[in-house]
C-alpha positions in Angstrom: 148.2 31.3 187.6 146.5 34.6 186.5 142.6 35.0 185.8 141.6 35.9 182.3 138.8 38.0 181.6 137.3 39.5 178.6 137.0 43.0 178.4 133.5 45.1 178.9 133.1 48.7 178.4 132.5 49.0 182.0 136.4 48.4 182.4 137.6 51.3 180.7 138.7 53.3 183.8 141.0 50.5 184.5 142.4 49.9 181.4 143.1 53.9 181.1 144.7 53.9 184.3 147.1 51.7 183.2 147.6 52.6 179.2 147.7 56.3 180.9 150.6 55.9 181.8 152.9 54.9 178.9 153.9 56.7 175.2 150.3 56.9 173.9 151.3 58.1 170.0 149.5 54.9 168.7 146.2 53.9 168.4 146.5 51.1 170.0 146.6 52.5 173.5 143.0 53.4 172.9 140.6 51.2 175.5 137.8 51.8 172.3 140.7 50.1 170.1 140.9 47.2 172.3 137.4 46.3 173.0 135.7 47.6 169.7 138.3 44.8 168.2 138.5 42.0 171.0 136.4 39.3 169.0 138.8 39.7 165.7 141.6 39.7 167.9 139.9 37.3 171.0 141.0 39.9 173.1 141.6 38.7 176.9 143.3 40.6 180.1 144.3 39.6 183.5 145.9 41.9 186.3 149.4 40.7 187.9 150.0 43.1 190.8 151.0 46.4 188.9 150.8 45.3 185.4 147.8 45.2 182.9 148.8 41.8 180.3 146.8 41.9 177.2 146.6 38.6 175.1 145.7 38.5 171.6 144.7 35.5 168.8 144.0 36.4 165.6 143.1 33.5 163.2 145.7 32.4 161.0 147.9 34.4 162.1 148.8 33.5 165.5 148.9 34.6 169.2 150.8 37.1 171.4 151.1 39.4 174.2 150.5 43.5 173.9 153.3 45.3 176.0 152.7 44.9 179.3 151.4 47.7 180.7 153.1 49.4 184.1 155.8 47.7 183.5 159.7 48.5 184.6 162.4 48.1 181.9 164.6 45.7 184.2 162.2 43.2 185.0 160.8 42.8 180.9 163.1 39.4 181.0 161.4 38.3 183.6 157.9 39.4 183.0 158.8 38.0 179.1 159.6 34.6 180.7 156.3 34.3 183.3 154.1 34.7 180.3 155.5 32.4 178.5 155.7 29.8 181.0 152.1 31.2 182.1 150.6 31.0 178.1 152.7 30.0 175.3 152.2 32.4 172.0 153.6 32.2 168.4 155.2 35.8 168.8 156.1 37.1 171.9 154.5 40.3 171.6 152.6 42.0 168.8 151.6 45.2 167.3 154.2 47.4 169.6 155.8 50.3 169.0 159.7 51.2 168.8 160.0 52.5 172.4 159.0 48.7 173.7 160.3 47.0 171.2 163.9 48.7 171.7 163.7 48.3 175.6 163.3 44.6 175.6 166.0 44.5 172.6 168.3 46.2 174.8 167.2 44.0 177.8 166.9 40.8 176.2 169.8 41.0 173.2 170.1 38.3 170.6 167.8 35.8 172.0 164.8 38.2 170.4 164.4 39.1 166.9 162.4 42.4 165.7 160.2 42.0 163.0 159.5 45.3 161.3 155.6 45.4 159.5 155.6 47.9 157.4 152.1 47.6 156.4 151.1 48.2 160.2 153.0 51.6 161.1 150.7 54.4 161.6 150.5 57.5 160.1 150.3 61.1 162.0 149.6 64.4 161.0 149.5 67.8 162.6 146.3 68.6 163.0 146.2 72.0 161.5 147.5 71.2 158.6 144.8 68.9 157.9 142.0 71.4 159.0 143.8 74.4 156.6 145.0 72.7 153.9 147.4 75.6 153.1 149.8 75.7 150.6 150.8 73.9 147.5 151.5 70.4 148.7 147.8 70.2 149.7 146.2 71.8 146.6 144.8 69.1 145.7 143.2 68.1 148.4 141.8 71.7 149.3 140.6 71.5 145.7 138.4 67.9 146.7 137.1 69.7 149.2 135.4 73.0 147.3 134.5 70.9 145.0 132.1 68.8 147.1 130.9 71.8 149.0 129.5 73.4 145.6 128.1 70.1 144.7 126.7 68.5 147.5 126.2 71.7 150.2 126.3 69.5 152.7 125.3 70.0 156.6 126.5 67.6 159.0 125.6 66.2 162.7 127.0 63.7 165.2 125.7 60.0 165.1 123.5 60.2 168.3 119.8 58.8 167.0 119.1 56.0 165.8 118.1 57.6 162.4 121.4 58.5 162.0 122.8 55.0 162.9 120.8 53.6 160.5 121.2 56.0 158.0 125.3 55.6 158.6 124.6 51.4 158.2 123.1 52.4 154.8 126.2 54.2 154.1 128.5 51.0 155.2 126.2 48.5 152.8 126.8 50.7 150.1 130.6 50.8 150.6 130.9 47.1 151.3 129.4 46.9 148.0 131.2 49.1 145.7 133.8 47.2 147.0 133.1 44.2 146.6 135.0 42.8 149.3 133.9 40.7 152.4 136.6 39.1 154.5 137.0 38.7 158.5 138.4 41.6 159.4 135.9 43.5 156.9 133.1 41.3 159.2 135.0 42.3 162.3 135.3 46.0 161.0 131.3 46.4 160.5 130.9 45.0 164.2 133.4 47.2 165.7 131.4 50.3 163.8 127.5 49.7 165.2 129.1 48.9 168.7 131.2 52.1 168.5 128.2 54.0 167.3 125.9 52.2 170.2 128.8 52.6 173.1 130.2 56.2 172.1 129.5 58.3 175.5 130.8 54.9 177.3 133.8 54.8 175.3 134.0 58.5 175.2 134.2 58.8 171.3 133.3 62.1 168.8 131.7 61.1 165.7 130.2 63.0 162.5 127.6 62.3 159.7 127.8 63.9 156.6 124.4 64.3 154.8 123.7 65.7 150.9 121.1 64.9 149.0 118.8 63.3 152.1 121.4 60.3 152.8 124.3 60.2 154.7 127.6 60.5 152.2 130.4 60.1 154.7 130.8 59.2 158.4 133.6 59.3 160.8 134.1 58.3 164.4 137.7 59.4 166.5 138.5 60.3 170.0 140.8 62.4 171.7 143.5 60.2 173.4 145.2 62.6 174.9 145.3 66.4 175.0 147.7 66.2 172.5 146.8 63.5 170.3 143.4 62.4 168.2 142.9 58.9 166.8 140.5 58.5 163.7 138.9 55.0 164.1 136.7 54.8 161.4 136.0 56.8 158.3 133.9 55.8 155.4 132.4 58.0 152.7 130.2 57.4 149.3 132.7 56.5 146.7 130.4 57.8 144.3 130.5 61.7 145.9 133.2 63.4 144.1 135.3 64.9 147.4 133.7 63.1 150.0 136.2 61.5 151.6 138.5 64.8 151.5 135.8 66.9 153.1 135.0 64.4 155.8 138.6 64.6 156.8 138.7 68.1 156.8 135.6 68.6 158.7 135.6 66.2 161.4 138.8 67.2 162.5 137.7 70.8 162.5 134.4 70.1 164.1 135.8 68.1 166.6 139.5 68.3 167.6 140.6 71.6 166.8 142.2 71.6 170.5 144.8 68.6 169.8 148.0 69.4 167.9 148.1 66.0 166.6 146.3 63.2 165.1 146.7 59.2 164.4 145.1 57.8 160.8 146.3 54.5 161.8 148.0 52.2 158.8 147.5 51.3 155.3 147.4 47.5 156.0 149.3 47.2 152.8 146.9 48.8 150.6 148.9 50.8 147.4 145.8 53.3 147.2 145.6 53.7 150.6 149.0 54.2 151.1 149.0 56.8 148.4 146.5 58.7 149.8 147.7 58.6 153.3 151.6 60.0 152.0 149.9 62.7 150.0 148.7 64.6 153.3 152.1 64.7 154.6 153.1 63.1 158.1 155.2 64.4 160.8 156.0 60.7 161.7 155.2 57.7 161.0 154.1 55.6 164.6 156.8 52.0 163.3 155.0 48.7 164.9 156.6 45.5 165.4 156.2 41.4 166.3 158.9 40.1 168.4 159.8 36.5 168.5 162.4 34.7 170.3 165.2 33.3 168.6 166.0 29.3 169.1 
């Protein structure tokens, strides 16, 4: 029987030295991903001998296992069948990318199915085009950007006092409401934001407020996975701030990762603006996710 546990921050050297070690183009080989998320997605981990097994639940959706971590590709059958036998879950893994997902296809054949979800692949960009802007394709964009400089002259700081916390809460409240949306994962989102902003030197994130006018207009909080890659986790900006959100792109990335060549926005969970907006700065790839069920 393994031992469950639920992750702390404290854990992050061991979670590293095990997500370290495997294709780490999506966000969610992140440790910050993981625990800044484990309530919405009741998050638990045990340790069999070399391999890290994450186990997720999200409500009304279902359960299932991440990759497991340190694995070999010949023993995924048998690993696959343990945790089954071990703890039953609706799919048999979740929210993994193509590189696991063919491995266990070609290990396991027809008794799997692959279940694309499109509305969870994960976009990436080279990170000097998003910091340049150059060039007609992002005109627009570039455009956003001037635009909010002349309006707004804004100056900008990292989230380390409590004034600025608070002022980036006042921020969130405002979104939320010009949204006028309030779900779970919205709930689970503004959680995951104050701990990230509390935890950031544990969890070894970057993060940026954007000020104009006295208040905070924008805020954004990423980290560098890996010399190569950045992930944004969380960006928000005033909706009301003509250019906001394109100069908060622009200027985290430039404040803060100019030394990786790439970076993960994550997905558009379906969302046709969001979508939009994410194909109009041009990825180099997209980062395809899938579920994986077996087949009766």
């Amino acid at each position: 029987m393994l031992t469950w546990k639920q992750p702390r921050p404290e854990d992050k050297a061991l979670f590293d030295s095990f997500l370290s070690s495997t294709v780490r183009d999506s966000y969610e080989t992140s440790f910050a991903t993981l625990y800044l998320w484990r309530k919405y997605t009741q998050l638990e981990y045990a340790i069999d001998q070399d391999l890290l097994i994450l186990y997720h639940h999200k409500q009304g959706f279902g359960s299932y296992y991440h990759p497991p971590y340190g694995y070999k590709k010949a023993d995924l059958p048998e690993i696959t069948h343990k945790l089954q036998a071990e703890r039953p879950t609706d799919f048999l893994y979740g929210e993994v990318d193509e590189h696991f997902a063919f491995e266990l296809k070609e290990m396991m054949g027809d008794s799997i199915e692959l279940i694309a979800d499109r509305d969870d692949f994960e976009y990436v960009y080279l990170v000097e085009d998003l910091i340049n802007l150059s060039g007609r394709r992002y005109h627009g964009q570039k455009n956003h950007c001037n635009t909010f400089v002349k309006l707004y002259q804004p100056t900008s700081t990292a989230i380390l006092t409590p004034q600025v916390h608070a002022d980036c809460y006042h921020l969130l409240q405002r979104w939320k409401e010009a949204k006028g949306l309030e779900d779970s994962e919205l709930i689970a989102e503004r959680c995951a934001i104050d701990e990230a902003m509390v935890l950031q030197e544990q969890l070894q994130l970057e993060s940026i407020a954007v000020y104009a006018e006295g208040r905070v207009v924008g805020f954004a909080i990423g980290e560098k996975l890996t010399e190569e890659m950045a992930v944004i986790h969380f960006e928000k900006a005033d909706p009301a701030c003509r250019g906001a959100y394109a100069y908060l792109n622009q200027h985290f990335l430039a404040t803060n990762f100019q030394q990786q060549r790439f970076v993960n926005r994550q997905e558009d969970v379906g969302d046709a603006g969001l979508r939009k907006v994410k194909t109009d700065y041009h990825p180099i790839k997209m980062v395809k996710k899938y579920y994986i069920r077996k087949v009766n």
